[in-house]
C-alpha positions, 0 to 999 in steps of 0.5 A: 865389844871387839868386832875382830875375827875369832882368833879359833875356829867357834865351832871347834871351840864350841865342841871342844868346850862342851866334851870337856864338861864334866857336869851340867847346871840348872839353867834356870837358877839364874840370878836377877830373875824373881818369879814374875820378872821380866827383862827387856832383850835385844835378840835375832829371832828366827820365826820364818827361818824353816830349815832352822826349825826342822834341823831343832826339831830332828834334835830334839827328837833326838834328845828327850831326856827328864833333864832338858827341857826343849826350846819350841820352834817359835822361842827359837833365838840368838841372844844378843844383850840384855837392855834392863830388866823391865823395872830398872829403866824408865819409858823415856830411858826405853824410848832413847835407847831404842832410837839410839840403837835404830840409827847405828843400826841403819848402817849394817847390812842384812846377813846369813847365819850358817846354824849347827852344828850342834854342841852346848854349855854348862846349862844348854844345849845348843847349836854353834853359829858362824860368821860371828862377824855380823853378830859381834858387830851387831851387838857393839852397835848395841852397846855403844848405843845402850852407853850412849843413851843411858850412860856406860853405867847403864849398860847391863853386865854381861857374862865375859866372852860372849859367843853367838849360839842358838839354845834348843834346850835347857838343862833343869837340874845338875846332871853328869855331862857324859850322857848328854855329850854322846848324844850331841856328838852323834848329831853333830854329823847333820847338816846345819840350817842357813838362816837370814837376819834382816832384822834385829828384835827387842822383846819383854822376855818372861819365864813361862814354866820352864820355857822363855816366851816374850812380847816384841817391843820393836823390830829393827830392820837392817838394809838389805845392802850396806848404805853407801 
């Protein structure tokens, strides 16, 4: 739940994390998700976010390959936390949490996301974000309210070492990492995109094939200044 400044540059990390791969995972063989599950998401979506769209859309132009499938312009997002899947918590318990969160919510300020350059993880590929201040900050208050409302019990797991990142395209089988690695190296060299957060989005999150697509249940706006 740290709040504290990396103590590495994420980028780099994140580049010296994915080259060292040797080979790549299905992404979709996930546990929790039964065919027709849905879960409940807190996330930064990016649906006005232009230069983000363009800056995917040349990378993926880029990276057609069997083995990936690509993340659309309009499923471009930054997973923060999962609340529950849909049939683990109740309305009232939904209703709560989401109040909860607005409150802590209110005292944090709109921000701006420097987007790429481009690197991945054992089952995507996916652009590195910084500052990762305002997004760890974001997703504590998260937590913190998540326990508060529902009981620290209640706070789903979480894989450790959560770092921010925004996928455009998921790996669908076990693959050599090698091939796919090159690739990404030659378009680490574009210029990253800049998008603004001004709000901080949960959403119903389903699997559409092999694509996540989902309904939002609230959006939740942070100030444009820090309140006094």
């Amino acid at each position: 739940m740290s709040t504290t400044t990396p103590s590495v540059d994420p980028v780099a990390d994140d580049w010296d994390r994915f080259r060292a791969l040797d080979r790549l995972t299905d992404h979709w063989d996930r546990p929790g998700w039964t065919a027709g599950r849905r879960s409940y998401h807190w996330m930064l979506t990016f649906e006005d976010a232009t230069e983000l769209h363009a800056l995917a859309a040349n990378c993926q132009q880029r990276l057609r390959l069997p083995v990936l499938d690509h993340v659309p312009a309009d499923g471009l997002h930054l997973t923060l936390q999962r609340l529950a899947f849909t049939d683990e918590i109740t309305q009232a318990d939904l209703d709560t949490a989401v109040t909860r969160t607005r409150r802590r919510l209110a005292a944090f300020p709109a921000f701006t996301l420097t987007v790429g350059p481009l690197a991945g993880s054992p089952g995507a590929v996916r652009f590195s974000v910084r500052p990762w201040e305002p997004v760890l900050a974001v997703r504590a208050a998260i937590l913190e309210a998540t326990a508060a409302a529902l009981g620290p019990a209640r706070v789903a797991a979480r894989p450790r070492g959560f770092r921010p990142h925004v996928g455009i395209a998921y790996c669908n089988s076990v693959t050599a990492a090698g091939p796919i690695v090159s690739r990404v190296a030659r378009l680490r060299r574009l210029a990253p995109a800049t998008a603004h957060v001004d709000a901080v989005t949960l959403v119903e999150l389903r699997r559409d094939g092999r694509t996540y697509r989902w309904d939002t249940i609230t959006r939740l706006a942070l100030p444009r200044s820090r309140p006094r």
